[in-house]
N, C-alpha and C positions, 0 to 999 in steps of 0.2 A: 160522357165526360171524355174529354180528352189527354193523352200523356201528356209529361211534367217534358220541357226540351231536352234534347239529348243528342250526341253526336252519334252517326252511323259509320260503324269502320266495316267494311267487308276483307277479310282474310282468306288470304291464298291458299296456306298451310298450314299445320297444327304450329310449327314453328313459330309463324308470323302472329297465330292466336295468343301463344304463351305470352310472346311479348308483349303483345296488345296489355295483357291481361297484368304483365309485370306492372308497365308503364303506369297503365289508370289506376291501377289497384282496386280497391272499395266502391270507384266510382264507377267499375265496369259490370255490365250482365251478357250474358254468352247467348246469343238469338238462335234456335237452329229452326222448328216446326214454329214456334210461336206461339202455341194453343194456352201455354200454360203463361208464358211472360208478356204475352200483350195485354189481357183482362185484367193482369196486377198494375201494370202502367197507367194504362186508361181509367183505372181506379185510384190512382195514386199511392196504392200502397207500397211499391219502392218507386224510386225516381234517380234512376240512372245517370247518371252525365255522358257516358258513352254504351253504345249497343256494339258487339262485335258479334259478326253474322260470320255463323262458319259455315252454314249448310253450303257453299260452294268446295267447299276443300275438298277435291277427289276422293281420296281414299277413304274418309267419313262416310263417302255414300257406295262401298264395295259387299258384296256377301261374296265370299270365297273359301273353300274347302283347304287348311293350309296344318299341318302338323295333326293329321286324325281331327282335327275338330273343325267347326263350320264358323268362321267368321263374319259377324255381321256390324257394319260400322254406325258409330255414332247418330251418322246422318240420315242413315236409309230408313225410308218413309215408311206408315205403316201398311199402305197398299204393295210396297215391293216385297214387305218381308210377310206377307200373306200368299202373292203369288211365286216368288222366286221359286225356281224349281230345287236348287241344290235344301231349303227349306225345307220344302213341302216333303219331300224325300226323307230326308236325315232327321229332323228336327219339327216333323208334321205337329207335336201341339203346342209349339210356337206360333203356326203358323194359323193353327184354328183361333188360339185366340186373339189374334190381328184380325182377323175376321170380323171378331165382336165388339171391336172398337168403335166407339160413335157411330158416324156416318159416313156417309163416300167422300164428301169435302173433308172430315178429318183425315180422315183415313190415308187422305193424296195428299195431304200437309203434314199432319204431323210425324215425328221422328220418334225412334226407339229409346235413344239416346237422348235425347229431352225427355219422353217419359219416365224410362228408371231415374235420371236427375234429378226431377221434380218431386218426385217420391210422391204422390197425391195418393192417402190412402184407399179412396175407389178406382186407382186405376188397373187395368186387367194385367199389363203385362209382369209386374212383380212378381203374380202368383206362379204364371208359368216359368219363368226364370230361375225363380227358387226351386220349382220341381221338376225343373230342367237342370238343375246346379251347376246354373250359369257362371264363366268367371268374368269380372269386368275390368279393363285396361284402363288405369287413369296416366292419363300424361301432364307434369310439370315440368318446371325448373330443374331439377335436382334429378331427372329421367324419369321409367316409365315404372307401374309398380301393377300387380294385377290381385283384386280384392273379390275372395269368393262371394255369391249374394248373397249365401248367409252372414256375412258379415257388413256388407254394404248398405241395408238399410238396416238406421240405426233408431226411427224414430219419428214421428208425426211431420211427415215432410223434411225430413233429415237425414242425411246419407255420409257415406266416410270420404266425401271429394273434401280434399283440402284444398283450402285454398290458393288460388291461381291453379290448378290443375283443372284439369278437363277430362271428360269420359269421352273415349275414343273406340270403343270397341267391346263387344260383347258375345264371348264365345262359347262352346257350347261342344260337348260328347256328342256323338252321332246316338240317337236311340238304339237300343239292341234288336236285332233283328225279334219280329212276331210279337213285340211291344205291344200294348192297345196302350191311346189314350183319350181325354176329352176335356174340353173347355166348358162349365155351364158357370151362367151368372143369373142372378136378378138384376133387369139394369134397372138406374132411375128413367122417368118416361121421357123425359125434356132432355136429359144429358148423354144418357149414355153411358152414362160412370155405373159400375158396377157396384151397388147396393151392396153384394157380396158375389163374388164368384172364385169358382176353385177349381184348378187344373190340376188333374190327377195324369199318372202312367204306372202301369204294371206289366208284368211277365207275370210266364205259366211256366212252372216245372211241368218233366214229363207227367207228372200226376195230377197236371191241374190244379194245385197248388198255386196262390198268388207270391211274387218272389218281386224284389224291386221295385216297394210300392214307393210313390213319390206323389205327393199332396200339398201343392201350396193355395191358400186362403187369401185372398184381397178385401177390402171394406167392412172387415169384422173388427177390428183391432186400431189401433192409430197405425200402423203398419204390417206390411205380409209377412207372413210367415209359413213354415212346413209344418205341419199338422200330424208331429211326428208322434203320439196315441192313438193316432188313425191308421197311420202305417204300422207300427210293431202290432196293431188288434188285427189285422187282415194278413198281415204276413204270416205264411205256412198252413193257411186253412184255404179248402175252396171255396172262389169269390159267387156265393151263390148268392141270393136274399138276403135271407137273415145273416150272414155273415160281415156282408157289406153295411148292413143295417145297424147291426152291432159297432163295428167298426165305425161308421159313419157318426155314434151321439157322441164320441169323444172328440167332434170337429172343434167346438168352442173352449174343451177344457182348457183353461188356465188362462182364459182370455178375458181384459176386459175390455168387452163390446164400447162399441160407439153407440152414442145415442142421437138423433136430429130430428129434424121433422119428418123424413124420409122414413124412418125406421126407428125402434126405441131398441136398447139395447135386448131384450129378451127376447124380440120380434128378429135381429139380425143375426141372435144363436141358433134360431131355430132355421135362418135361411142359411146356415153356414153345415147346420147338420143336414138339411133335404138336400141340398145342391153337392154336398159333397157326396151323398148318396149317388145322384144320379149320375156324377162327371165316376163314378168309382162300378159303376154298375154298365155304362157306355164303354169303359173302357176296358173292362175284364170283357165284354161282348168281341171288342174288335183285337182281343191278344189271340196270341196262334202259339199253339206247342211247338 
């Protein structure tokens, strides 16, 4: 099936997007990776009258270290923010789980910033953002405002952008030094979406002790979340087995699962408690006193 017609604006600047975005209003959609708003097109489920393409706007596509934190923009694709170095460095499971996205063709197209927008709840990178406690830059009309990601997603493909604004940036703590952390998913076989997956990070007091545990969850829920009965059960005990094991059944509490052909909802509590094990068990391996 082919898209419903539609005008293409290419924008220079987030400026020249706003307007774009004043102008059409309702009839506009924001294009930057494409992965997610071309298959709704082509299916006809929205029908645009104008596309406004930002992935050219420069500084959409920057990672840069600026005020202690790692700035990574709107546009940058998910293969640059897998390899960038200032990343892989400060911000390493960010960077693991850009790894695990789809394929190499997505991977070189799609954008950050298109995926936290889209909110799709099997995508990977929500989970680590929450437990990275990402904060996100929206820019409109009325200037720029920044929405931590515990508050940004708010809801089965639903986010706090209001409308005419745009997400411009997504920043980020540097991890603490001798941090472990880890990305594990079940993907679907065909897509790549994450059935469930969950990025974990912790520290060790000098006693080995797990300290700063941080646990966010994708594709359990209609939306991610921090898997905050998983963190208070593990924090101040050592991250052995059974401790992590323990800590690891309250991955689903208070959640209700999704159900599909993929998964039935008791089937994707129990991938939410195993995987939160192993990303919590990888990751207390690579922390350092």
């Amino acid at each position: 099936m082919f898209a419903a017609s539609f005008e293409y604006h290419r924008a220079a600047s987030i400026k020249e997007a706003l307007g774009m975005l004043a102008q059409f209003g309702d009839d506009a959609r924001l294009l930057s990776g494409g992965h997610s708003l071309i298959p709704i097109l082509k299916m006809r489920l929205a029908q645009p009258a104008h596309l406004v393409d930002i992935t050219r706007i420069g500084e959409l596509g920057q990672v840069a270290e600026t005020g202690g934190r790692v700035a990574i923009g709107a546009a940058v694709r998910h293969y640059q923010v897998e390899s960038n170095p200032i990343v892989r460095g400060k911000i390493g499971l960010l960077a693991e789980c850009a790894a695990h996205i789809g394929d190499v063709q997505v991977r070189n197209r799609g954008t950050i910033g298109g995926s936290l927008a889209h909110s799709d709840p099997a995508a990977d990178f929500p989970a680590a953002v929450l437990a990275l406690e990402g904060e996100l830059k929206l820019e409109g009309a009325a200037g720029a405002r920044t929405v931590k990601a515990s508050d940004f997603f708010v809801d089965l493909m639903t986010t706090a952008i209001k409308p005419g604004e745009i997400l411009t940036q997504v920043s980020f703590a540097p991890l603490p030094a001798g941090a472990g952390y880890a990305y594990f998913k079940h993907p679907q076989p065909a897509s790549g979406f994450a059935i469930v997956g969950v990025a974990a990070w912790l520290t060790l007091d000098a006693k080995g002790a797990a300290q700063n545990v941080h646990v966010g969850v994708t594709g359990l829920g209609a939306k991610a979340f921090r898997a905050s009965a998983v963190e208070k059960a593990l924090t101040g005990k050592a991250p052995d087995a059974k401790s992590i094991a323990d800590a690891a059944s309250h991955a689903a509490e208070g959640i209700d699962a999704l159900a599909d052909i993929h998964a039935g909802s008791d089937f994707r509590a129990e991938l939410a408690r195993v995987y939160t094990r192993r990303a919590l068990e990888n990751a207390a391996a690579r922390a350092k006193r």
